[in-house]
Residue, then its C-alpha position, 0 to 999 in steps of 0.5 A: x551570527x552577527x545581531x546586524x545580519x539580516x534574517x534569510x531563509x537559510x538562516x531559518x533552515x532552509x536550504x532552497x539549494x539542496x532542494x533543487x538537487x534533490x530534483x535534478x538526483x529524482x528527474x531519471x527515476x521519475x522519467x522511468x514512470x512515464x505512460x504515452x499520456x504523460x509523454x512530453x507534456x512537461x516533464x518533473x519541474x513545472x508547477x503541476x503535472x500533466x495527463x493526456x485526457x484524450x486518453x479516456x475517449x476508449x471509455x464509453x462512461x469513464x469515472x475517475x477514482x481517486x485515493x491519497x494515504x501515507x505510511x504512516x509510522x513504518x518511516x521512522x524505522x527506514x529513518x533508523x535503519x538509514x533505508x530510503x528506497x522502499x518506503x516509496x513501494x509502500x505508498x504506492x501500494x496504500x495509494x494504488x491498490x485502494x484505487x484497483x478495489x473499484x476495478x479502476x486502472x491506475x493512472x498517476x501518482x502525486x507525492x508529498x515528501x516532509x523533511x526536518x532538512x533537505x539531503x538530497x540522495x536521501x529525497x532522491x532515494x526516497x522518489x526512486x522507490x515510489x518510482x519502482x513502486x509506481x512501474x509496478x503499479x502501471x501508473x506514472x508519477x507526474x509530480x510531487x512536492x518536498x517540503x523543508x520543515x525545521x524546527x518542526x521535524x528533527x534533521x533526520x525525520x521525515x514523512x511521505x504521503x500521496x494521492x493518485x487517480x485511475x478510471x475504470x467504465x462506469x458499467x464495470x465497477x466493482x463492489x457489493x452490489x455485485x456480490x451473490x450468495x455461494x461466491x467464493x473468497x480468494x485471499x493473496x498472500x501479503x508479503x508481510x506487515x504491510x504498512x498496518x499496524x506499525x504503533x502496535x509492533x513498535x511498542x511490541x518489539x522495542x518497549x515490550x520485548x527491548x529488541x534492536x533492530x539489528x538483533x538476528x530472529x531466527x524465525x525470520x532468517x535475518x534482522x528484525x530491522x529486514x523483516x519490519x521494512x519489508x516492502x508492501x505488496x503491490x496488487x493493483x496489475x495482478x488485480x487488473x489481470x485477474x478482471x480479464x480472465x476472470x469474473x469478478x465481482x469485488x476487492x478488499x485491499x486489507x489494510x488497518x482493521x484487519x482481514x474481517x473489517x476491510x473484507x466487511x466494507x464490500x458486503x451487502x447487507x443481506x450477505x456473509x462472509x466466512x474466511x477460514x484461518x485453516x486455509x492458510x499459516x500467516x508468515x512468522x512475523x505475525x506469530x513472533x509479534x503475538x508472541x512477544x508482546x503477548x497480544x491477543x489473537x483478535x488484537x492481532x487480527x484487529x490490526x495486522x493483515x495475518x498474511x492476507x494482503x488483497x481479496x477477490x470475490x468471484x462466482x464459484x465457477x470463475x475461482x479455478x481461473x481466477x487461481x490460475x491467472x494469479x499462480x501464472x503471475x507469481x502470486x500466491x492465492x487461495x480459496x479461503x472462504x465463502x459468500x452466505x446469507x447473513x445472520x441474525x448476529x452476523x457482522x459482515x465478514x468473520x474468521x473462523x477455525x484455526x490457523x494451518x500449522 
């Protein structure tokens, strides 16, 4: 460049032009969200998204809930494997399915997209999973924002984050206050990894054991790279379907911290919870990253969900339909423990016995 040229925004990396690509490749995923509150007021574009408020007047006393989370370092495996349309499953999982522990009814999503450089079927892939992933939420995506950072993220590098809301009767939210000793704890099958954990897998599999991720495990039937970008399971309508069939009295989402820590958040003082390992063998990712990378059986349970992804605490009477809804849903559940009165030593919530073969 010549030391007469001016300076522009181009010159300093960033391409307005491929930005409002990226918009025009993400407006048909987008449109695939929409709900009857959404509908017509404004569309992808405008400065904010818009909700039909009027919506909220079948409530008697509607409180807002409201969640924002990230991925965290599960992206720089999708950026390595050249895989952009999952990750958004991901978010919106962390998102939503923090937002349906109170009971709430996912509403809208925003996002937050940070790239080294804008390639706009990249972004666009990369909206058309948080799409997909908001259809299985129930939830609409009413807006967002890519932000171009060069110099700062490498050309290839990226980030992803999100906030969303949902509503749920003020008289029917859920959480401790709600739990009774002799309540039963059903535990639905995560789908792997999740988004946890991923800073201790990562230096497992490639620093300890020096795998790449195209490497075949048998233990898995495909590549490592496959296995690790699972997509995270979203619970939040077999939740909400759960609370119309079933009485239910709290969720744990169980994310970083394991199954005992998050179940831990939703117990009252007075109380303990007690999740059996036999009732149930966690899927082979988890026993193939212990074994690798020689962790601990409490390491691993500090920080992966061990083939748990959501629990649901429910008077023992209401446990067989409560089964029986999720089982019509397709979703694997179980018994796998029981409310107590809390210890002089008890913690809150512990896992106890051996893991089914």
């Amino acid at each position: 460049m010549s030391e007469t040229t001016g300076a522009s925004y181009a010159s300093a990396g960033v391409d307005i032009e491929a930005g409002d690509r990226a918009v025009e490749l993400m407006k048909e995923w987008v449109k695939k969200t929409q709900r009857p509150e959404v509908a017509g007021l404004g569309g992808l574009g405008g400065f904010a998204g818009l909700f039909d408020a009027s919506a909220l007047k079948r409530f008697d006393r509607p409180l807002l809930a409201s969640a924002t989370d990230g991925v965290g370092t599960k992206v720089d495996l999708a950026r390595q494997l050249g895989v952009y349309d999952t990750i958004g499953h991901d978010l919106v999982a962390m998102v939503m399915d923090d937002i349906v522990v109170c009971g709430a009814e996912p509403l809208f999503m925003t996002d937050y997209i940070c790239v080294g450089k804008v390639h706009p079927e990249r972004v666009a892939a990369i909206v058309k999973g948080i799409a997909e992933g908001c259809v299985l939420a129930g939830c609409a995506l009413v807006g967002g924002e890519t932000a171009e950072h060069p110099g700062l993220l490498g050309p290839d590098d990226f980030d992803v984050a999100g906030a969303g809301t949902g509503v749920v009767e003020a008289d029917q939210v859920l959480g401790s206050d709600r739990i009774r000793k002799g309540d039963a704890v059903i535990a639905m099958a995560s789908s792997g990894l999740h988004s946890n954990g991923y800073s201790l897998v990562r230096h497992v599999v490639f620093d300890r054991a020096g795998w790449s991720l195209d490497r075949e495990v048998p233990e898995f039937g495909r590549t490592l790279g496959e296995e690790l970008l699972e997509p995270t399971k979203i619970y939040s309508l077999d939740c909400l379907a759960l609370t119309r069939t079933a009485r239910v009295h709290a969720f744990s989402h169980i994310t970083g911290g394991g199954l005992a820590a998050n179940l831990a958040r939703v117990i009252p003082d007075a109380l303990h919870a007690t999740v059996d390992r036999s009732t149930w063998a966690p899927g082979a990712v988890f026993d193939v990253v212990g074994t690798a990378g020689r962790v601990e059986r409490l390491e691993l349970e500090k920080t992966l969900n061990m083939g748990v992804g959501m629990i649901a605490v429910v008077p023992q009477e209401s446990a067989d339909v409560a089964l029986t809804t999720l089982a019509d849903r397709g979703v694997d559940a179980w018994i796998a423990g029981e409310i107590t009165e809390r210890g002089d030593h008890a913690t809150g919530a512990e896992l106890t016995g051996d893991y089914a073969k």
